[in-house]
C-alpha positions as a Markdown table, in Angstrom:
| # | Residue | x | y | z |
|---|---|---|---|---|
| 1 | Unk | -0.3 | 13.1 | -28.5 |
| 2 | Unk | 2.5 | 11.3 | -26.2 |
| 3 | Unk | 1.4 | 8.0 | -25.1 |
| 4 | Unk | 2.8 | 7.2 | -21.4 |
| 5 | Unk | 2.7 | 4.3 | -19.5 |
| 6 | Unk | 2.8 | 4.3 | -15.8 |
| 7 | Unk | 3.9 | 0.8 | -14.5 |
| 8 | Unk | 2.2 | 0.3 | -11.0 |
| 9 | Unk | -1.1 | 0.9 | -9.5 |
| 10 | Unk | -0.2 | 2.0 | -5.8 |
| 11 | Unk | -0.1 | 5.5 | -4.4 |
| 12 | Unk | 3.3 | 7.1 | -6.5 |
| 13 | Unk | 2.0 | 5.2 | -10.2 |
| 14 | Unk | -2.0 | 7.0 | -9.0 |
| 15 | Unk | -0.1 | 10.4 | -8.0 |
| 16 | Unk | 1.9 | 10.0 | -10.7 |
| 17 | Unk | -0.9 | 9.9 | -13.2 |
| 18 | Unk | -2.7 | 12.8 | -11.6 |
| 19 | Unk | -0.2 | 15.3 | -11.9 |
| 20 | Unk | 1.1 | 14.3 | -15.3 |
| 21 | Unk | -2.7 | 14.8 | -16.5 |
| 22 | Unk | -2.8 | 18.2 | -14.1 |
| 23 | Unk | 0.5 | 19.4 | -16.4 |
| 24 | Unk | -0.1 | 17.8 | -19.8 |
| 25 | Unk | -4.0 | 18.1 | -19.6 |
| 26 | Unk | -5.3 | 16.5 | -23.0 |
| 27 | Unk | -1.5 | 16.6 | -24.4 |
| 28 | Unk | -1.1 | 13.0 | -23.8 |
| 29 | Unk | -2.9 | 9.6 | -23.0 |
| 30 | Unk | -2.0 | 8.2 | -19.9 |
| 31 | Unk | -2.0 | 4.3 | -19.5 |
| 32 | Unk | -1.7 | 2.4 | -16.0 |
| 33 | Unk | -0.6 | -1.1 | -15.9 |
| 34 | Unk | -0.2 | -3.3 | -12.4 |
| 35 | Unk | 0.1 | -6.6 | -12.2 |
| 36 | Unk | -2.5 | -7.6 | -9.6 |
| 37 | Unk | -6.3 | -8.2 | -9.2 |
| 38 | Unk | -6.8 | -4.3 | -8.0 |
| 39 | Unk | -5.2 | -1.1 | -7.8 |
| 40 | Unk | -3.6 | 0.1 | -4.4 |
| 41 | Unk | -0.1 | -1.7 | -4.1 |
| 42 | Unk | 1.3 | -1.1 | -0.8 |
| 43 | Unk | -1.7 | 1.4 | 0.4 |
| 44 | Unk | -4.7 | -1.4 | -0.6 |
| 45 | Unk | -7.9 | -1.8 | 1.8 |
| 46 | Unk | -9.1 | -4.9 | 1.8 |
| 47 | Unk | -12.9 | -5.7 | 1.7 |
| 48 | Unk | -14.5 | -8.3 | 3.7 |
| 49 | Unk | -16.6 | -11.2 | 2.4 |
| 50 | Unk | -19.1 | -10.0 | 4.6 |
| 51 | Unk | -20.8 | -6.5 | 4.0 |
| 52 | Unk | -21.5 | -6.0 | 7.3 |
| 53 | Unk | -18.0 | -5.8 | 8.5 |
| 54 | Unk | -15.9 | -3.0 | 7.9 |
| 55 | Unk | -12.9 | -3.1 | 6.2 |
| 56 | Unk | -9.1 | -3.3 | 6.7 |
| 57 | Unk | -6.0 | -1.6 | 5.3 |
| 58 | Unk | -3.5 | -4.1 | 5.7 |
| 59 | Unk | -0.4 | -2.2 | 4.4 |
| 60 | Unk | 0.4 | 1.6 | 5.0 |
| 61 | Unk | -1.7 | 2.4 | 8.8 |
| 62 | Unk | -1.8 | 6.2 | 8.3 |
| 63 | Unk | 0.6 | 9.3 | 6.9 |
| 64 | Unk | 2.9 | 11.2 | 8.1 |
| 65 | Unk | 3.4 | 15.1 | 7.2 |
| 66 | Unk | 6.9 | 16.6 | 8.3 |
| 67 | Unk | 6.8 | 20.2 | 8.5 |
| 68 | Unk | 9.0 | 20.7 | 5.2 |
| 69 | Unk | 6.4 | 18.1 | 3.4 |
| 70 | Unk | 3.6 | 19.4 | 5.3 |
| 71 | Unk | 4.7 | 23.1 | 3.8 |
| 72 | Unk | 6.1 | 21.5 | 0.2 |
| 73 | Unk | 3.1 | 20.0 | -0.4 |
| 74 | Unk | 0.3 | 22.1 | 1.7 |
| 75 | Unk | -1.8 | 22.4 | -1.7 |
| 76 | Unk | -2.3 | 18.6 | -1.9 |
| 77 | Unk | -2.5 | 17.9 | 1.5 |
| 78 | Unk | -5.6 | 21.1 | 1.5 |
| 79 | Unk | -7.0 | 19.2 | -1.4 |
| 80 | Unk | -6.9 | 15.5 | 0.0 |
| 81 | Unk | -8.6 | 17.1 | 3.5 |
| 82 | Unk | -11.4 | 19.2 | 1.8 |
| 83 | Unk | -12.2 | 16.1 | -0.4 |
| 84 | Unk | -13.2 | 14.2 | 2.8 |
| 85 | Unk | -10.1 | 11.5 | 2.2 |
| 86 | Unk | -7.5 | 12.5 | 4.8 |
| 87 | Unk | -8.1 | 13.7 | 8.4 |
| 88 | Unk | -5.7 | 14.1 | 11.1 |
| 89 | Unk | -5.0 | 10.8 | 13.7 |
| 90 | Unk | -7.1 | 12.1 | 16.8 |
| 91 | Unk | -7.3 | 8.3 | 18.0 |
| 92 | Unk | -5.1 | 7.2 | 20.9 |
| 93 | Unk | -1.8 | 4.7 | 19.1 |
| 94 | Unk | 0.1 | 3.1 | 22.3 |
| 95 | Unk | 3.7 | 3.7 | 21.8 |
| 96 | Unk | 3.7 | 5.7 | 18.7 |
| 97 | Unk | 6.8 | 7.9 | 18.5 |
| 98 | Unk | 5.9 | 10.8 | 17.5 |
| 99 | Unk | 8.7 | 12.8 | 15.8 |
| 100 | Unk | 9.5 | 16.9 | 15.8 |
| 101 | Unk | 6.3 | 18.7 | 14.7 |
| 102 | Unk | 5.4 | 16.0 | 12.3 |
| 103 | Unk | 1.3 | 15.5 | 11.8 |
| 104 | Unk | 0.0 | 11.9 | 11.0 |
| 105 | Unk | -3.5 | 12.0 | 9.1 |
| 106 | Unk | -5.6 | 8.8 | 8.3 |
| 107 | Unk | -7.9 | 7.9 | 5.6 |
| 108 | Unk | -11.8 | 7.6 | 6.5 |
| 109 | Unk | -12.5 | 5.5 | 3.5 |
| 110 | Unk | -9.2 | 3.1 | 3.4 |
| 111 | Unk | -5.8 | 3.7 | 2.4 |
| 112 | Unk | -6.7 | 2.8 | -1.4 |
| 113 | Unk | -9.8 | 5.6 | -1.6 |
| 114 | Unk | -6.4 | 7.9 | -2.2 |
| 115 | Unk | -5.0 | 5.9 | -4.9 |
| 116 | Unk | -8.2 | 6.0 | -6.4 |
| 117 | Unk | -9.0 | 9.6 | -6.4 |
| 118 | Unk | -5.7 | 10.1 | -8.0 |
| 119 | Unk | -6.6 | 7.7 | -10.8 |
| 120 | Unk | -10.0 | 9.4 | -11.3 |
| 121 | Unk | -8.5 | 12.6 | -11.5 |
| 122 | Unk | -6.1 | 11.4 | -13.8 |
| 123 | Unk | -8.5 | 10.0 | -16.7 |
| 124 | Unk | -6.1 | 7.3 | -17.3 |
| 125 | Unk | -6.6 | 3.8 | -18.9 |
| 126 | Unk | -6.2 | 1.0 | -16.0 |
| 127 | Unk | -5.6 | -2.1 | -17.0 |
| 128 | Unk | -5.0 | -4.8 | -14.2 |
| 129 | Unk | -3.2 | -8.5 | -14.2 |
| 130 | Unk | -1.0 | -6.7 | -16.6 |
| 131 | Unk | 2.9 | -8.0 | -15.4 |
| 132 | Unk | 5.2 | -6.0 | -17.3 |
| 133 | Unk | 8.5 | -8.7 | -18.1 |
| 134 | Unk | 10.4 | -6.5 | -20.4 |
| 135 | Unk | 11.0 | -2.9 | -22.1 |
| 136 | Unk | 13.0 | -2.9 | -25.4 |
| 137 | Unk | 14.0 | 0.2 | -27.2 |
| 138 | Unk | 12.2 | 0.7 | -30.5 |
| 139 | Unk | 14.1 | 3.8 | -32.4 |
| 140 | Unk | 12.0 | 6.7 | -30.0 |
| 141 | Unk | 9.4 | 4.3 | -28.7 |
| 142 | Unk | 9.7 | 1.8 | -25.9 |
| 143 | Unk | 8.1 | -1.5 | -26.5 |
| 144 | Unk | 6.5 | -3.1 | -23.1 |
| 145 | Unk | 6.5 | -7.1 | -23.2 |
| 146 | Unk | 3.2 | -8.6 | -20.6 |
| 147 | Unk | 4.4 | -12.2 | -18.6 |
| 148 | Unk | 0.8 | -13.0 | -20.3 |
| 149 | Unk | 2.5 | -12.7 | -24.1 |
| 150 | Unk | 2.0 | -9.7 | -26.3 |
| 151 | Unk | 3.2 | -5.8 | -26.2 |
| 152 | Unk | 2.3 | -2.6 | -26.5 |
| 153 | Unk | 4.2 | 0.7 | -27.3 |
| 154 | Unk | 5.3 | 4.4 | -25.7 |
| 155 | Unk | 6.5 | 6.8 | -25.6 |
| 156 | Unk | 7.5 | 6.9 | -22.0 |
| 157 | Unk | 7.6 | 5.0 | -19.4 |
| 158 | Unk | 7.3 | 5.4 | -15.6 |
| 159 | Unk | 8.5 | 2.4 | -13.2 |
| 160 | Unk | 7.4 | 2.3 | -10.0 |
| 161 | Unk | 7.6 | -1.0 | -8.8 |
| 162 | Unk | 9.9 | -2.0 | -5.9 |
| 163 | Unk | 13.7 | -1.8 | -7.1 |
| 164 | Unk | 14.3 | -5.3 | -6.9 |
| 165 | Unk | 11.4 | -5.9 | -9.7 |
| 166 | Unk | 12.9 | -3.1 | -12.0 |
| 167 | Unk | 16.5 | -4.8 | -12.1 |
| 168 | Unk | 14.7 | -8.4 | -13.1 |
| 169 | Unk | 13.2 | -7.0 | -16.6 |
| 170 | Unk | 14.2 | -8.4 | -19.8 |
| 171 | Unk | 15.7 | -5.7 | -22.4 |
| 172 | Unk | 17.2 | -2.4 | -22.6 |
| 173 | Unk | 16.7 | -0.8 | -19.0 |
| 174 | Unk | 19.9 | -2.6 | -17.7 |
| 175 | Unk | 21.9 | -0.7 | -20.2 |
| 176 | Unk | 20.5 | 2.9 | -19.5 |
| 177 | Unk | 22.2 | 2.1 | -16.1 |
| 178 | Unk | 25.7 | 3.3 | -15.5 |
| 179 | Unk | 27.9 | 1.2 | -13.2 |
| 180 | Unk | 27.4 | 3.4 | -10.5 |
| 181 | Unk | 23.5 | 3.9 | -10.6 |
| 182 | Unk | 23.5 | -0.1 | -11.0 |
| 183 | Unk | 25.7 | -0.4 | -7.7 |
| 184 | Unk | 23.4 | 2.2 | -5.9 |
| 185 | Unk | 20.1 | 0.3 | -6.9 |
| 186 | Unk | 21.6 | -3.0 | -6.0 |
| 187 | Unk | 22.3 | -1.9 | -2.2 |
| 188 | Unk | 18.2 | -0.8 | -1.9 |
| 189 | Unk | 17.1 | -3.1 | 0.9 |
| 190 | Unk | 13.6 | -3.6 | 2.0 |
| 191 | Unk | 11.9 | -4.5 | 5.2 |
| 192 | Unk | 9.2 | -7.5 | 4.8 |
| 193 | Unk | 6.5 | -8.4 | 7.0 |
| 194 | Unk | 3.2 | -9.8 | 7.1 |
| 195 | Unk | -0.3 | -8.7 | 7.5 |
| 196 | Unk | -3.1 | -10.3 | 8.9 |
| 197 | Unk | -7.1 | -9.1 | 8.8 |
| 198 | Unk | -9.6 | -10.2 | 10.6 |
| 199 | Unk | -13.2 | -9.2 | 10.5 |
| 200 | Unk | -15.5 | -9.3 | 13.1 |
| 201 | Unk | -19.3 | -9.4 | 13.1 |
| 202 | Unk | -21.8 | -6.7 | 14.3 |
| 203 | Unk | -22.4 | -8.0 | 18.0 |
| 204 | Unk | -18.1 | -8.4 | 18.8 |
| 205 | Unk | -17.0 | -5.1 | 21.0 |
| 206 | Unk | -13.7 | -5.0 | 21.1 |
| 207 | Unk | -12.7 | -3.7 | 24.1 |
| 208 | Unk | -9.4 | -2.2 | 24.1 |
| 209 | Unk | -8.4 | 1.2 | 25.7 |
| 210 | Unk | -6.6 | 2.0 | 22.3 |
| 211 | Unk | -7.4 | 2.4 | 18.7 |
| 212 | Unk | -3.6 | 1.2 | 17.7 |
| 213 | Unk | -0.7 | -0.2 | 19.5 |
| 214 | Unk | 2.8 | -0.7 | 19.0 |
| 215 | Unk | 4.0 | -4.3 | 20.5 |
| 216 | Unk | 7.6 | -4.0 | 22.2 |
| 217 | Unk | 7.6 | -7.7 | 24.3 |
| 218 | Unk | 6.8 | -10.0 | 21.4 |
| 219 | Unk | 8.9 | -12.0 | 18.8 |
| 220 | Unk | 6.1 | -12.4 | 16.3 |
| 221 | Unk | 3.8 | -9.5 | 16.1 |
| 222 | Unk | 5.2 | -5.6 | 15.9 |
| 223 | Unk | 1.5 | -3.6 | 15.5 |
| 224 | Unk | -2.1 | -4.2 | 16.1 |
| 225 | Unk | -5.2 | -1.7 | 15.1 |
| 226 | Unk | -8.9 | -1.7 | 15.3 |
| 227 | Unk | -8.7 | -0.5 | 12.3 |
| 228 | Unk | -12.1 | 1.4 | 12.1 |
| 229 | Unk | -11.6 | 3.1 | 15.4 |
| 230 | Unk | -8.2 | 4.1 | 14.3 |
| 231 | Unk | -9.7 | 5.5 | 11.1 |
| 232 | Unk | -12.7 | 7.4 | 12.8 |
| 233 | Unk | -14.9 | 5.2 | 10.6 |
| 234 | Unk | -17.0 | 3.2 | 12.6 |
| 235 | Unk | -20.0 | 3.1 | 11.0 |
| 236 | Unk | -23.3 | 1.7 | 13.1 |
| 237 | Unk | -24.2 | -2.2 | 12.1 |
| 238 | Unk | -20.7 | -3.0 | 11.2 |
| 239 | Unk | -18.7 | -5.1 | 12.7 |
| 240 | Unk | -15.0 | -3.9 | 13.7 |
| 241 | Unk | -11.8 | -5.0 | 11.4 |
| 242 | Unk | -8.6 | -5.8 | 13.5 |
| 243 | Unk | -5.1 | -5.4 | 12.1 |
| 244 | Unk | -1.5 | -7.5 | 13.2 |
| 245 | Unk | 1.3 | -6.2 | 11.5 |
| 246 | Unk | 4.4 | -8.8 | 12.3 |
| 247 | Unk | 7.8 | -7.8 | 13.0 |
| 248 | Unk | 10.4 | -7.4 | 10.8 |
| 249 | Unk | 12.3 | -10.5 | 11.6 |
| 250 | Unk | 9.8 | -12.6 | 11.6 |
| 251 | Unk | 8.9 | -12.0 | 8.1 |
| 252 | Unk | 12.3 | -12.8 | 7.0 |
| 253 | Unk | 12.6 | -15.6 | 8.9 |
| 254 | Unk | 9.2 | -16.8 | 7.2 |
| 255 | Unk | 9.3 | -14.8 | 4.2 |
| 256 | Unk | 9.5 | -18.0 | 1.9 |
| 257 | Unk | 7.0 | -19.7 | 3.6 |
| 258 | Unk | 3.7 | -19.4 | 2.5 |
| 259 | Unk | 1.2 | -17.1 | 4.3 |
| 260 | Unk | -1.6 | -20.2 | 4.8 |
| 261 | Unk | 1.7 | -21.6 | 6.6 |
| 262 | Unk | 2.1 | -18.4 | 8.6 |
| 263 | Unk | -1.1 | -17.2 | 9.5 |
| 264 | Unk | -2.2 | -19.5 | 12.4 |
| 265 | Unk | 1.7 | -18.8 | 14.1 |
| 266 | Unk | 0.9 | -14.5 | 14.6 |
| 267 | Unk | -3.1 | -15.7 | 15.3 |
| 268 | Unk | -2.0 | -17.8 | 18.0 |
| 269 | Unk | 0.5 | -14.5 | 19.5 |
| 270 | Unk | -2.7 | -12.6 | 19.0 |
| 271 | Unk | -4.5 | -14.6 | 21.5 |
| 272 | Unk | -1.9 | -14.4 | 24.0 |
| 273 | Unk | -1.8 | -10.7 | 23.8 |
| 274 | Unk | -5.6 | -10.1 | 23.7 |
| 275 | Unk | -6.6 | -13.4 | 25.7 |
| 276 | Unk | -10.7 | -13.8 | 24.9 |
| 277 | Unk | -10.7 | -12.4 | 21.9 |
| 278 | Unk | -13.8 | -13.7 | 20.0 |
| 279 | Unk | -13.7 | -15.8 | 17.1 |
| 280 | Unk | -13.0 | -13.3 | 13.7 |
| 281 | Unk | -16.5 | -14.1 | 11.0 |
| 282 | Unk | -13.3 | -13.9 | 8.2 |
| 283 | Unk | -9.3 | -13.8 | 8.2 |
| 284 | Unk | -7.5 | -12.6 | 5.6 |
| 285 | Unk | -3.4 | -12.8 | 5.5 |
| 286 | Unk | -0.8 | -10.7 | 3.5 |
| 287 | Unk | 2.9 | -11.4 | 2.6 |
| 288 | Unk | 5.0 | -7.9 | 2.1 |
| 289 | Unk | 7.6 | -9.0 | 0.5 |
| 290 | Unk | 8.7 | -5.8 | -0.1 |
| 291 | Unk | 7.3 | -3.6 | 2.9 |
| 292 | Unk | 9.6 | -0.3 | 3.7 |
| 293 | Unk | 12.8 | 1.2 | 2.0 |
| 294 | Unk | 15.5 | 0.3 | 5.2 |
């Protein structure tokens, strides 16, 4: 049996898993390694302190189906919808462009409730705070070094951590590279922004005509959501969620900084876009270093 480690917990290394397990069934043993506290990467949902406020996705706000992907993948799509998981975007977004006959769908349950039907499906071992440093060719094996010492071995490996992260590892992956490939990857730029959460109690209406908006007329802050409304999950006795996405020069500007540094800068543009707006029970912030492939 092939032993194959998939190197990132987000929505490609979850999809990833799933279909290798759909193809291979019990040919192989599928292993998932990310380095954080929880699976999700880029698609994560973050869960209040507080149970009775809903909770937040703070990085990817909802998909987007062209009509080749929509037709290319209509089986998964079918799938994702049946299962209760995906449902189109009925709620009203100010200023979103919407682009040929492209459908946007949201996630009832939070962004990560994909990625982790896709690692259910897959039967995969998860292992998380798992930082992969280095891969070193061992005859027809690769052998994966952990920033926390030791190393296991594969048979294969998947990478699908942000480019930048994939050119920093130790050992043999540099030389697989040709020249070209090496100058390609090394022109990959990324958009970085932050994220900021905040969770509201029961009793807080927050009363906005929209369920997203897109912000044209401020430096700081790029997108705001009432992030239940937007998902068509407002559930009775929970208190709303409210999502700030900054703009993309801002978070370069601050991307060094740290987000405790950062957070009370797009909180105070907040207020002076939604002037009254009650005091959150909880705030959570988010650097994205590495947001969207520009």
């Amino acid at each position: 049996m092939s032993r194959v480690l998939i190197v990132g917990a987000g929505i490609t290394g979850s999809l990833c898993a799933c279909l290798l397990r759909r193809e291979l069934q019990n040919r192989v043993q599928i292993v998932v390694w990310d380095k954080a506290r929880g699976t999700g990467g880029r698609m994560s949902t973050s869960r209040p302190p507080d149970s009775s406020c809903q909770s937040a996705d703070l990085g990817a706000q909802y998909i987007t189906a062209t009509p080749a992907y929509a037709k290319k993948h209509h089986s998964m799509y079918s799938e994702l919808q049946t299962s209760g998981l995906l449902t189109p975007l009925r709620a009203p977004i100010e200023g979103l462009q919407q682009k040929d006959d492209s459908q946007n769908f949201v996630t009832p349950l939070g962004m990560s409730s994909l990625v982790k039907y896709f690692l259910s499906n897959s039967g995969a071992e998860l292992f998380l705070e798992h930082h992969v440093t280095g891969l070193f060719r061992r005859g027809a094996s690769w052998e994966v070094h952990k920033k926390t010492g030791g190393c296991d071995t594969f048979d294969a490996v998947v990478l699908t951590m942000p480019v930048p992260q994939v050119l920093q590892l130790e050992g043999d992956v540099p030389s697989l590279l040709s020249v070209h490939q090496r100058e390609q990857l090394d022109t990959v730029v990324y958009s970085s922004r932050f994220a900021v959460a905040l969770f509201f109690s029961p009793d807080v209406d927050l009363k906005v005509p929209w369920s997203a908006r897109y912000v044209t007329d401020n430096p700081v802050i790029r997108y705001i959501a009432v992030d239940d409304h937007k998902r068509n999950a407002v559930v009775k006795g929970r208190g709303p969620s409210l999502v700030v996405h900054t703009s993309v020069p801002f978070g370069l500007e601050h991307l060094e900084q740290d987000k405790e540094e950062v957070q009370p800068i797009i909180l105070q543009e907040l207020q002076k876009l939604l002037p009254g707006l009650p005091p959150a029970a909880s705030v959570k912030c988010q650097k994205w270093r590495y947001s969207q492939v520009t």
